[in-house]
N, C-alpha and C positions, 0 to 999 in steps of 0.2 A: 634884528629879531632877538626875543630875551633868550635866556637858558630854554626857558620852558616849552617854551612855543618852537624851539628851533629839536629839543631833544621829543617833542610830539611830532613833528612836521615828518623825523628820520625814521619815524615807527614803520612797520611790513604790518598795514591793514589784513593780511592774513592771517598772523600771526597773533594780532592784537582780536581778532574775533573768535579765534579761538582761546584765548585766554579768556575770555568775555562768556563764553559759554562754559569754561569750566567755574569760573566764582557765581556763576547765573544756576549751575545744575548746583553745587557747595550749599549756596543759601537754599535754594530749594529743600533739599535733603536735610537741613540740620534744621529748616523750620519746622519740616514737620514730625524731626526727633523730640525737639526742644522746646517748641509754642504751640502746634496747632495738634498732635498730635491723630494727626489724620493729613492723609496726603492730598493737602492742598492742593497742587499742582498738576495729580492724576499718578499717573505712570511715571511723569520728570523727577518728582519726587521722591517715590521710590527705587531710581536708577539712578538718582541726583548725585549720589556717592561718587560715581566714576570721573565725577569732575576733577578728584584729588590723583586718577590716574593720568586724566588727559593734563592735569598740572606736572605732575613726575616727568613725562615724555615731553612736555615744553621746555622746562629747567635742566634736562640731559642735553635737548637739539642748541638752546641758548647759549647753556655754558661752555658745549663742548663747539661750539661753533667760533668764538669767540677764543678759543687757546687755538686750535688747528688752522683756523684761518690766517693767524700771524706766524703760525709754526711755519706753516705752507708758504708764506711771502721770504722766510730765510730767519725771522726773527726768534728771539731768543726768551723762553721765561722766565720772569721775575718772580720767584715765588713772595716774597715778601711784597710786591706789587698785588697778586694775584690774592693773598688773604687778605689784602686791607681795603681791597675793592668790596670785596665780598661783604667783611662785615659793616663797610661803611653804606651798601644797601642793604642790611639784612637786619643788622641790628639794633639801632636807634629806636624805631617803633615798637621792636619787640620788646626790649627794653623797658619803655615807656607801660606798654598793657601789662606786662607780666609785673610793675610795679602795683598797678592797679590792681590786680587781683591777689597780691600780698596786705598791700594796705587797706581794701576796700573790701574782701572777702564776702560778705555778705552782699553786697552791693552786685557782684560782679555772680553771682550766683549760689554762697554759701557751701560749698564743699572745698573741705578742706583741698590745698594742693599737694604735689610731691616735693622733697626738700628742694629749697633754691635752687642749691648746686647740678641737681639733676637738670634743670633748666641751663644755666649758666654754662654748662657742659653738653646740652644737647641729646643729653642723654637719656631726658625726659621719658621718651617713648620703650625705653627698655621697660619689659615684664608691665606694662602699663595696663591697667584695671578702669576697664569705665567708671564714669561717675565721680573723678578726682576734678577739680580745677584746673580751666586751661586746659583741659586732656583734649584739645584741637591743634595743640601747637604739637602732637605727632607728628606729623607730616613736614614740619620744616626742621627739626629733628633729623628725619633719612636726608632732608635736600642737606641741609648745614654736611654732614657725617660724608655724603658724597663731594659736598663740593672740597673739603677739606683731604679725601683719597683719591679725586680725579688727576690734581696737577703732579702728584708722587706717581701714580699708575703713569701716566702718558711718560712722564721722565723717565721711569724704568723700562719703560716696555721701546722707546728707540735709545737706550743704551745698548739694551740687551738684545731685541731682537730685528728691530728699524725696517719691522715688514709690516706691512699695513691688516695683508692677511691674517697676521698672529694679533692682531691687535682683534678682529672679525671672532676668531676660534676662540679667543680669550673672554667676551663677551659674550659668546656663545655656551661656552663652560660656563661663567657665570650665573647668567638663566635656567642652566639645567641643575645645579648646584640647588638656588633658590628652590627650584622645582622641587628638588629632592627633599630639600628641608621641608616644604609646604604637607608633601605627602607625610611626613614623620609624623610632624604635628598635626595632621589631620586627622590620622591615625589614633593621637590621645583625646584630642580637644574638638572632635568634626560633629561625633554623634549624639544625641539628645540621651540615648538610651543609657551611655555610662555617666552621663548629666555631670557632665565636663566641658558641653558648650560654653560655660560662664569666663574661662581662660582664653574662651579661641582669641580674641582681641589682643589678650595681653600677648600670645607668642606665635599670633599671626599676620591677624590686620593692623597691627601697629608694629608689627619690628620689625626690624632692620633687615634682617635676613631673610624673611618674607616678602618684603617691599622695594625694597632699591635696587632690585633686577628692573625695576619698569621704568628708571630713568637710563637704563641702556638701548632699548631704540631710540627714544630721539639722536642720542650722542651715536648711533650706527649710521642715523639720516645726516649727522653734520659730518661723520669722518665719510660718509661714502660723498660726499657735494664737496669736499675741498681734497681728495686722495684721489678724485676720480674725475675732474672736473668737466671730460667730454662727455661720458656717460651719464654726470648730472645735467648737462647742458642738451643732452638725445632724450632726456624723461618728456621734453616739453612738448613732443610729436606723438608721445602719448598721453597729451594729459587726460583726454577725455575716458581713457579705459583708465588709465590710475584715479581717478577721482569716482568714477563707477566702484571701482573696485575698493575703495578705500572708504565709502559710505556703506557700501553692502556689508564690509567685515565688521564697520562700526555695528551698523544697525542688530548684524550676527550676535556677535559678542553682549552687547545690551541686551536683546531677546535670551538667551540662555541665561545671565546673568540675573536677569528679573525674573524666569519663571523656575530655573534651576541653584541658585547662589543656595537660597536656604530654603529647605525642602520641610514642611511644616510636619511634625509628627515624627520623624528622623533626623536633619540636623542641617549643617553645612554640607549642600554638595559635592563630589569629590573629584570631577571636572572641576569645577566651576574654582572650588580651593586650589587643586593641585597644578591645572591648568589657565585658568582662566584667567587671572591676575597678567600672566608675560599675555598671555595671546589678545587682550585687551588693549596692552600698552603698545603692542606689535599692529595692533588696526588702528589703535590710533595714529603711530609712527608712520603709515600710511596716508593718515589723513592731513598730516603736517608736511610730510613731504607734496602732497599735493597743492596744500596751502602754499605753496615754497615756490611753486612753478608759475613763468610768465601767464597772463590772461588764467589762472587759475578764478574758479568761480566761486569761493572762500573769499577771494581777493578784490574781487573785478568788483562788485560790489563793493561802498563802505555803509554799511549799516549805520545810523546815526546816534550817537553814545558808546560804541562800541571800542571805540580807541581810550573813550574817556575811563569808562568801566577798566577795561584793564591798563589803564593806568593807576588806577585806587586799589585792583583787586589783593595786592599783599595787604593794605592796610582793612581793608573793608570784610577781607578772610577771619584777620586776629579780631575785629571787635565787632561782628557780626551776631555772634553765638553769645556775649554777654550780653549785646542790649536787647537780643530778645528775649533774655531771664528778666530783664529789669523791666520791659512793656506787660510780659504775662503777669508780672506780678503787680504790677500797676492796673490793670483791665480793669480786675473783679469791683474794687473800688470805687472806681469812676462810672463802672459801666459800659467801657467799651462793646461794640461789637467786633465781630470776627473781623468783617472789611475792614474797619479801621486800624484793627490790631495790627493788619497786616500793612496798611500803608504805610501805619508810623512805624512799622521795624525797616521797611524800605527807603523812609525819607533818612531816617536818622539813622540807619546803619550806613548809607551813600555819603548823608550830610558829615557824620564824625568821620568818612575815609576819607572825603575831600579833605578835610581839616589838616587831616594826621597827615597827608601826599603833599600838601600848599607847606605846612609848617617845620616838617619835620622830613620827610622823606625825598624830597625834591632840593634842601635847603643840603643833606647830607649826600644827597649823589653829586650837585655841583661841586662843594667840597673835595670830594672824591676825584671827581673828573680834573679839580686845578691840581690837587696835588700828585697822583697818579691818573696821567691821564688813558693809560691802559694796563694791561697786564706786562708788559713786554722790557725787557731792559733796554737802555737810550744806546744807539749806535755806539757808542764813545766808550763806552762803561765797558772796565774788564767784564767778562763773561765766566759763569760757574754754574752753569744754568742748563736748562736742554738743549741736545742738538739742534740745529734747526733749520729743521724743513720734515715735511711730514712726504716720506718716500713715498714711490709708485710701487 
């Protein structure tokens, strides 16, 4: 069996359809910011955003699943292992588009971007202004900035405190922290009336301190499944009230979000700002752990494309939102209709992430895999690294 077909075969069909439904709501929502300007979709559309939240709480439960799991076996982390994995999936593609919309500006949608280095450093999405270039690669921005504090926090926190619960309260703090910040800034930038909503973006839905609370439930779902491992193993006798209950809090959380987020004639919501962001990632973080459970119905099904879909979705994220600058602006000329428009942003936004996933993304994770093939230091090798085993 090749690389490819043997690292699809190892995929958690749960997992992969939820990733599948977050890039599926993503395009949704930025088509009908970006080409159609009407929600195509309905309602998916305009709720299509939360897809970058159920992405946050994927990329906490994966990453953090992936350190605690080998923590928990006795192993050791390589932090120098552990960033080169990272960026040897992360950044090759990125690399690649964000050339493209230096060199090709016009092409890729003509707004000017933010300096290189703001990119190169991650940093992109600080005080960030809609309407810039690129201003989509936010979001990998908070994942990059987390994945780069995770494996520091987990070393600190069992040097210092080596209790699992402080790791829980710590996370806990964090959320409320976030929280508090969200209200400050709601406070400046929430209402229409001091016509200061034109910032909320910049110092709320795109930063850092606003956002990357909500890749801490997933990583509460992966430290509670390997710190707790009988009590993750007792969920399965309940799956059918956790999977109830983790579609109702979805379904909750999107209902207030769509009819409460932004209140037309006053502003952003103050639920929906101050709260709703964790409580969003927290139903979600419900619906993955359900995902996560034997005979789970997430699971038990394989939807057909669905593995395939997120397997593309990092690349098919980055180059989505310019090729549908480049089809709208193509239409008027030819004469497209609306169907059309929309089929050819789907063929060729899928066709260019196959591309980028066969040539480029697939070719750098094998790589990855021969030369480090995990996070973890080699038995043999002095140690300088974390404790290792993830206490009860």
């Amino acid at each position: 069996m090749n690389v490819l077909s043997s690292r699809h075969s190892s995929r958690h069909s749960g997992l992969d359809l939820l990733r599948a439904c977050a890039i599926a709501l993503v395009f949704m929502y930025h088509y009908m910011v970006f080409v159609s300007g009407e929600p195509t979709f309905g309602w998916l559309s305009q709720i299509g955003w939360v897809g970058v939240d159920l992405f946050f709480v994927l990329s906490g439960y994966l990453i953090g699943n992936q350190l605690l799991e080998g923590l928990a076996q006795g192993k050791q982390l390589s932090f120098r292992r552990f960033y080169w994995r990272r960026a040897l999936r992360t950044w090759p593609v990125f690399w690649l588009v964000l050339a493209a919309f230096f060199l090709l500006p016009q092409l890729m949608g003509g707004n000017t971007p933010p300096p290189l280095w703001r990119f190169l450093t991650f940093t992109q999405n600080y005080q960030l202004m809609p309407g810039t270039a690129f201003s989509h690669a936010w979001s990998l921005c908070i994942e990059e900035q987390f994945y780069f504090l995770l494996p520091l926090l987990v070393w600190l926190c069992l040097r210092v405190g080596n209790k699992v619960q402080h790791a829980f309260w710590l996370m806990g703090a964090l959320i409320v922290a976030a929280t508090c910040y969200r209200y400050q800034m709601w406070q400046l930038y929430g209402n229409e009336a001091d016509g200061q909503t034109r910032y909320f973006n910049a110092f709320i839905y795109y930063s850092s301190f606003a956002r990357m609370d909500e890749l801490l439930p997933g990583l509460a779902v992966a430290l509670f499944k390997n710190a707790y491992p009988a009590r993750w193993s007792a969920l399965a006798q309940h799956q059918t009230k956790l999977q109830l209950l983790a579609f109702g809090a979805v379904a909750v959380m999107c209902y207030l979000l769509l009819n409460y987020g932004y209140i037309k004639g006053e502003g952003y919501g103050f639920f929906a700002t101050v709260f709703g962001y964790s409580l969003l990632a927290m139903a979600f973080a419900l619906l993955l752990a359900s995902a996560l459970q034997p005979g789970s119905l997430l699971a038990r099904y394989q939807i057909p494309g669905a593995a395939t879909l997120a397997l593309w979705s990092y690349s098919l994220y980055l180059v989505h939102k310019p090729i549908g600058f480049i089809i709208k602006q193509q239409a008027p000329q030819y004469g497209w209709s609306d169907g059309l428009v929309l089929l050819l942003n789907i063929a060729i936004s899928l066709g260019v992430s196959a591309l980028l996933y066969k040539l480029l993304e697939a070719p750098a994770m094998a790589l990855r895999d021969r030369v480090y093939p995990d996070i973890f230091r080699p038995a043999t090798q002095p140690e300088h690294a974390a404790p290792a085993k993830v206490p009860g």
